[in-house]
C-alpha positions in Angstrom: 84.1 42.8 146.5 86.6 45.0 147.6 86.5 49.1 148.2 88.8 51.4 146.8 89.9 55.4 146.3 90.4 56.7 142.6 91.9 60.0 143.9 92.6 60.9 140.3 88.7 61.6 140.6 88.3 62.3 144.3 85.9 59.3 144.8 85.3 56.8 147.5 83.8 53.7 146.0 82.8 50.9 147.4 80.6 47.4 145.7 79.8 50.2 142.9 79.0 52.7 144.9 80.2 56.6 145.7 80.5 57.2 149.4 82.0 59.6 151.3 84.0 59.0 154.6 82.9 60.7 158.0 82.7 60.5 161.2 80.2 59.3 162.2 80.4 59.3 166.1 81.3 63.3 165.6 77.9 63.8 163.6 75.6 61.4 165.7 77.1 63.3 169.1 76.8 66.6 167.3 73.0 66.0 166.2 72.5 65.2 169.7 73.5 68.2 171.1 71.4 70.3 168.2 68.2 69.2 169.1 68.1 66.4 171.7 68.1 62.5 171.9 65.1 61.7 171.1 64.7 64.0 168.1 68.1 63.2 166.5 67.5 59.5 166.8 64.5 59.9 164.8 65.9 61.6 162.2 68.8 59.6 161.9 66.6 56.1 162.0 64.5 57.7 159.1 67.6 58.7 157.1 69.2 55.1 157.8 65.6 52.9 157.3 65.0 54.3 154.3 68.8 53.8 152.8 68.7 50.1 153.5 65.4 49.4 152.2 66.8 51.7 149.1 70.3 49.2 149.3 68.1 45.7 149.8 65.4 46.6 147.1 68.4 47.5 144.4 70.8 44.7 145.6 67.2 42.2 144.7 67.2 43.7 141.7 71.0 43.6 140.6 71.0 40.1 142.1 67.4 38.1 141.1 68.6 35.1 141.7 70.2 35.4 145.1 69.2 33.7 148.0 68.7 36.0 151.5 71.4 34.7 153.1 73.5 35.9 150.0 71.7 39.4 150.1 72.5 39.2 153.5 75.8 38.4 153.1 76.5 41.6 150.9 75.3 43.9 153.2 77.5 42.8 156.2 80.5 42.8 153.8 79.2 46.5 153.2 79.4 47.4 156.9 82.4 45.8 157.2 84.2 48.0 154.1 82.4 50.6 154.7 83.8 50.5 158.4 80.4 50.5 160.4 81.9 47.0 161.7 81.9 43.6 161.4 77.8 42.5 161.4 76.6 39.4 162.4 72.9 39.1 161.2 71.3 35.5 163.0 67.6 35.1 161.1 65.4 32.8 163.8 63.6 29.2 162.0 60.8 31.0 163.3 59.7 33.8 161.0 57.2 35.4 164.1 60.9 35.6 165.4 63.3 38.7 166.2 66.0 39.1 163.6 69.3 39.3 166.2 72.0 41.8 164.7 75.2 42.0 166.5 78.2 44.6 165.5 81.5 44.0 166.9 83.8 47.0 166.8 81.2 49.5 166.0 82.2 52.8 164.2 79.6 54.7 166.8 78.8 54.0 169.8 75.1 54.2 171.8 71.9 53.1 172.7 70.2 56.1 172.1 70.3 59.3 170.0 71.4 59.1 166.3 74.0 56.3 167.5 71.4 53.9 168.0 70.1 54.5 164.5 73.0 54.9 162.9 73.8 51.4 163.3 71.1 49.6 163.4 68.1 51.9 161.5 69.4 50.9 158.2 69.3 46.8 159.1 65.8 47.5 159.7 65.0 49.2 156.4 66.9 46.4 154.1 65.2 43.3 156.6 62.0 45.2 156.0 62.8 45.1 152.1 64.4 42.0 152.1 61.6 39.9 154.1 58.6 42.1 153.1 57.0 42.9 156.5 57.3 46.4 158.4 60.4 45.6 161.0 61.9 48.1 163.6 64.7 47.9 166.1 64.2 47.1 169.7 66.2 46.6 173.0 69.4 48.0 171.7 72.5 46.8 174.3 76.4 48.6 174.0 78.6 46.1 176.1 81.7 48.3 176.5 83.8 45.3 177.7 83.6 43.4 174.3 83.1 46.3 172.0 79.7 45.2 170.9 76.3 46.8 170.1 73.0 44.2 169.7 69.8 44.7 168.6 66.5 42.6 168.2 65.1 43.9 164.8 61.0 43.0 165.2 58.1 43.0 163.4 56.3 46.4 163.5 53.1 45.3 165.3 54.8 43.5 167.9 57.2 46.3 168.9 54.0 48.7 168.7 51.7 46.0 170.5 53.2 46.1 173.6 53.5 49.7 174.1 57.1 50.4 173.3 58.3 53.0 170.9 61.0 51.9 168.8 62.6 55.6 168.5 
């Protein structure tokens, strides 16, 4: 598992697939400013949702015989080369439970707006794929001291249930 540039093509690949570097804190601020907070984070948690269920439901496939944790496992090493951050992904014995994520060093930085999303949107999608039940991010922390953002990623109905709006 490793990333790496063929500029003899002008591609970024990384685990088999063509990405292209950004910045990402630049385009998450910049869609804030565009059309608000509120609206950019909800466009961004669409975008990212919908790529990790797209990542989590081919990774399944490419990989029947992989346990979660090792689907897991290929997505964090993803953040990491990708350079979203390092992930830690702590799945509760409980399955009723929140899914804690945790991203050290995180490429953007915020608990609202695209920011929010951007990180933690696309765990949603793939946990949503990956365990088969409707998930969505919740009380999303940034402590600045240890360069780490958190997130509780939550069944639908119990983020919805108690009157709080995801994005």
């Amino acid at each position: 598992m490793s990333g790496n540039v063929a500029s003899e093509k002008g591609e970024l690949r990384i685990l088999g697939m063509r990405l292209t570097a950004i910045d990402a804190q630049s385009l998450c601020d910049h869609l804030n400013s565009l059309v608000g907070v509120k609206v950019s984070e909800v466009i961004m948690h669409n975008l990212e949702f919908r790529l990790g269920k797209l990542d989590a439901t081919r990774l399944r496939t490419e990989r029947p015989g992989a346990t979660l944790n090792d689907l897991i496992e290929h997505l964090r090493t993803v953040d990491q080369l990708t350079g979203v951050g390092i992930t830690t992904v702590r799945s509760p014995s409980n399955p009723s439970e929140p899914v804690e994520v945790e991203v050290a060093n995180p490429s953007v930085k915020g608990t609202e707006g695209a920011g929010k999303a951007f990180i933690f949107s696309y765990w949603a999608g793939a946990l949503t794929a990956l365990l088969d039940k409707e998930l969505d991010m919740k009380n999303v922390v940034y402590d600045k001291e240890k360069d780490i953002m958190r997130c509780l990623i939550t069944p639908r109905d119990a983020v919805t249930s108690k009157g709080e709006n995801a994005h």
